[in-house]
N, C-alpha and C positions, 0 to 999 in steps of 0.2 A: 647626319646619322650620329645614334649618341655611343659615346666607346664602352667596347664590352670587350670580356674574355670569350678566350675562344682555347678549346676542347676538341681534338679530335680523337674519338675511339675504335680500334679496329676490332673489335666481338660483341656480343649483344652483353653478354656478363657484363661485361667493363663500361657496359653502357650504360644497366640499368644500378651499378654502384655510383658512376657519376650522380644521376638521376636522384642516387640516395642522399646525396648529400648537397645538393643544389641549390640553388642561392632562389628565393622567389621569384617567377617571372624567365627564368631561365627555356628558351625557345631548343628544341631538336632541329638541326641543319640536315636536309638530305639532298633534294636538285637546287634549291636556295630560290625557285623561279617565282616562289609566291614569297618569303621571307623578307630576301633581300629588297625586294619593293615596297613593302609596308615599312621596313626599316628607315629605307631611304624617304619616303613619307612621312616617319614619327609619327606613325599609327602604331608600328611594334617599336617597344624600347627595350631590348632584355637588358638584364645586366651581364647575360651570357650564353652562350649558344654550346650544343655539343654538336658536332658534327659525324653523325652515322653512314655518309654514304661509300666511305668503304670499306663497309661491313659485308662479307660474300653471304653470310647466314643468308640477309636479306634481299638480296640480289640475285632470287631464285625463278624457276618458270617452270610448272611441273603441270602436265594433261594426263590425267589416268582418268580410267574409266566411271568412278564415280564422282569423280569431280577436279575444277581446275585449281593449282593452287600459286599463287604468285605473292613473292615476299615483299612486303611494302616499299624495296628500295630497288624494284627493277623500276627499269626506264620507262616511260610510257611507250616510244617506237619500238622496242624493242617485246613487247607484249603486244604491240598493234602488229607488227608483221609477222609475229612466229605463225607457222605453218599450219596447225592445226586449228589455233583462234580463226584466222583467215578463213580457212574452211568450216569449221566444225560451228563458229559463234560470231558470225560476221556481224553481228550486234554489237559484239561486245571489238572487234576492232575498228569498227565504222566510229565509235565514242573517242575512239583515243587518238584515232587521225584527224578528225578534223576539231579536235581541241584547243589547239592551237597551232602556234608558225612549227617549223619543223626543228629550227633549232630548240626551241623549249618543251620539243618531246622527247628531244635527243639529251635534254637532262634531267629532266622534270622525273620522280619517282609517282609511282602511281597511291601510294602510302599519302606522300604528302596534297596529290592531287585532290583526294580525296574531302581533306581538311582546309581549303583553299577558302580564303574568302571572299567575301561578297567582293563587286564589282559598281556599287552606286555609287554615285558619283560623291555624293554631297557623305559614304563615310569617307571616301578619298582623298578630299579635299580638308582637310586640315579644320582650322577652329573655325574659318569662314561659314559655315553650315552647322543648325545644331545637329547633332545624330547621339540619338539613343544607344546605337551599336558600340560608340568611339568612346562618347564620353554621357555613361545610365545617367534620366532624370532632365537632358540637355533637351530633348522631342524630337520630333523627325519630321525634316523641310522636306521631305518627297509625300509627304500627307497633306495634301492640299497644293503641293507642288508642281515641277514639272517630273511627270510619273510617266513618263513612255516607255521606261524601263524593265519598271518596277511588277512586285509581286502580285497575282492574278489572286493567288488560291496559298491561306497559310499565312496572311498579315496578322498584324495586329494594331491597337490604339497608339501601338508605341513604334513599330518597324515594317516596313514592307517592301526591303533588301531583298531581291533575286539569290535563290541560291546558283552563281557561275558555272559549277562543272557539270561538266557530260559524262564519264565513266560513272558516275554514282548513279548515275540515271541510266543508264544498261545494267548497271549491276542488282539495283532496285528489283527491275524487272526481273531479275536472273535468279532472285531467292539468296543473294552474298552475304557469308558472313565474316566477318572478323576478329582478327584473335590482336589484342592488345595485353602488354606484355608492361609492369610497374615493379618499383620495389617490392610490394605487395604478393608479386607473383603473377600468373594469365588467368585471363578470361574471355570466353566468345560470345559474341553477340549480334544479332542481326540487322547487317546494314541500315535495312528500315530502323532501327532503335536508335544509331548514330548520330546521326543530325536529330536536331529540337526546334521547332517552332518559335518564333521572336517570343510570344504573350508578354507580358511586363517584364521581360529580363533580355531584350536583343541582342546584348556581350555574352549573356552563353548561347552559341552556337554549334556543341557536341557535347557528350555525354564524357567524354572522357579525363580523365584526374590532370592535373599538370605535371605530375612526374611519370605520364601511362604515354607509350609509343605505342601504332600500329605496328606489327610485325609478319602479318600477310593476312591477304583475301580470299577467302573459298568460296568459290560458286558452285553448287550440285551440277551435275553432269542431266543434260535433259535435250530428246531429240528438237524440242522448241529451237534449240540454238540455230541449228543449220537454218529453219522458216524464220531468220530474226533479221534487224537493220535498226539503223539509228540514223532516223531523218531532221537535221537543224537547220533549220530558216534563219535569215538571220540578215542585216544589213547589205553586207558585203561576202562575196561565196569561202572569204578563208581569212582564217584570224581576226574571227570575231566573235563576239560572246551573241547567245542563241536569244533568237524573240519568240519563240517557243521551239522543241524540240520535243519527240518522242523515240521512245525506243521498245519495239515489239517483238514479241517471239510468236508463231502459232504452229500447229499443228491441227491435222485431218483425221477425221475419221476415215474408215473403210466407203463409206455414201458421201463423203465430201462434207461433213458437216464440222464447224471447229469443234477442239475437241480438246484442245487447252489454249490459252489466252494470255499473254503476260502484255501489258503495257504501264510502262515508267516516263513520266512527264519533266521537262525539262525548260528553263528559260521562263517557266511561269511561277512560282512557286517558292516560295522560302527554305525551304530546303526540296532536298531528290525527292520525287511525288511519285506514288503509286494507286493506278487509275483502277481499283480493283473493283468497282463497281460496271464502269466501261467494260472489263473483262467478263464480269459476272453478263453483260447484255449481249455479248457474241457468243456464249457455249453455246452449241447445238441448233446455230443457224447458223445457213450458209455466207460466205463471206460477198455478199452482193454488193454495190453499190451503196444501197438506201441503209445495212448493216454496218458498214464502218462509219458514215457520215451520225447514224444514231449510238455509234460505241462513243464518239469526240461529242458529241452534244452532251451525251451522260459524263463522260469525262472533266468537261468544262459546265456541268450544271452549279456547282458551288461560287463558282467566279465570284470575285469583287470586283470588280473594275476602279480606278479612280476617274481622274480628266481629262488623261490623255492614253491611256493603254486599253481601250475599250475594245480598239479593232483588233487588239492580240485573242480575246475568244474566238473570232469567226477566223483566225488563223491557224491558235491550238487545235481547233475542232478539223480544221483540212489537216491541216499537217498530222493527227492522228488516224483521219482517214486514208492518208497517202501512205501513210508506214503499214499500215492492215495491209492497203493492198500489196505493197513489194512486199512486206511480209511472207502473206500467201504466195505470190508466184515462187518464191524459193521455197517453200515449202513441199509445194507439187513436185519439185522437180526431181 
């Protein structure tokens, strides 16, 4: 790990003055669970870190009735068990529990979760591998590689790096938006707008400035949540990153017929994917069998496959079909 300064602020003011004056390349510290890993990898080098995690502004959890609001620096467990996510949006805490082991949600901010990167092997692995993400113009050995991993839906000629997390992908689905906060001043913007696609630039991977922190996430309030879940497949049943995942909300009509649709695609995908076409195939037919199996068919109609991640379609497409249905049953109930 290479030596940096270290900065710790306790108010957002005094965060975003740091910020003002910031040395290039200067990283924000909040649970450190993705940071401090890339550091110790010399995939991130700052010359300096600020440390915001304790900041109380940020360390918020607020459920009113038009919507949920949580400050970028609450905990991930600590949003996965509050009482009324539990009840009211089991989607959105079925994402956060099984994210990861339990100690790195007992630090991990849901802010930085957000921003978390890729998990391919070969950007991981230091200079041994070229990777377009680590080091632009170097190519990408998981293009022709070994790609079991890798992205289905959202590559490109240059990168086809999974996007890791789960909360984006319930939150996707959820309509989220966030408020990022710069010397400049805030602005809000629609989860879906956050994350960017590889195309010829793999190193950006968010829209956001290098002196802009998230400062919380608002999801609109929608009876979808209580009909929601977040179903990940995945090698091993805990502490492991997803071979696809989906996350769905529905609701009924009065006849039983869907009557709104959310599903957000995960483990497949270069960034948080939203299947709004899938969605557009279940309004106003019934949630049958042969209905969610052709919602994940449409879902996964774009796929690329490479070499070896071919069998992840006929996975994505069950495992979208199996969230519909638990979906539904909580929805009835």
């Amino acid at each position: 790990m290479h030596a940096f300064t270290y900065t710790a602020t306790k108010t957002l003011a005094a965060t975003l003055d740091a910020l003002r004056t910031a040395r290039p390349g200067t990283k924000i510290l909040a649970g450190g669970t993705t940071l401090y890993d890339l550091m110790k990898l010399d995939i991130e080098t700052p010359p300096a870190v600020i440390d915001v995690h304790r900041l109380a502004e940020l360390n918020t959890i607020e459920v009113g009735e038009d919507e949920l609001v949580f400050g970028s620096g609450a905990r991930m467990a600590d949003v996965a068990d509050h009482p009324a996510i539990r009840t009211d949006y089991p989607g959105l805490s079925e994402s956060l529990w099984r994210a990861a082991s339990q100690q790195l949600r007992t630090m991990a901010t849901v802010g930085g979760n957000l921003l978390q990167r890729t998990r391919c092997a070969y950007f991981r692995n230091g200079s041994e591998f070229p990777c377009n993400k680590r080091e632009p113009g170097s190519g990408c050995a998981a293009i022709g590689g070994h790609d079991r991993g890798h992205a289905l839906l959202g590559g490109s000629g240059s990168c086809v790096a999974t996007y890791a997390g789960d909360f984006a992908i319930a939150l996707i689905a959820f309509d989220a938006v966030v408020d990022v906060a710069g010397p400049r001043g805030e602005r809000s913007l629609p989860l879906a707008e956050l994350h960017v696609e590889p195309g010829d630039d793999p190193a950006r991977e968010h829209v956001l400035e290098p002196d802009e922190l998230i400062v919380r996430i608002r999801v609109p309030a929608t009876p979808a949540g209580r009909g929601s879940t977040y179903l990940k497949i995945r090698d091993r049943e805990s502490y492991a990153f997803a071979l696809a995942s989906a996350a769905v909300g529905l609701t009924f009509d009065a006849d039983g017929f869907v009557d709104e649709c959310r599903i957000g695609l995960g483990g497949v995908a270069t960034r948080p994917w939203r299947a709004t076409e899938a969605e557009q195939a279940l309004l106003g037919r019934r949630l049958t069998p042969e209905a969610t199996r052709h919602a994940g068919e449409v879902a996964f109609a774009g796929a690329r496959p490479g070499a070896a991640n071919g069998f992840r379609v006929e996975l994505g497409i069950r495992t979208v079909a199996d969230a519909l249905r638990t979906a539904g049953e909580r929805a009835v109930r």
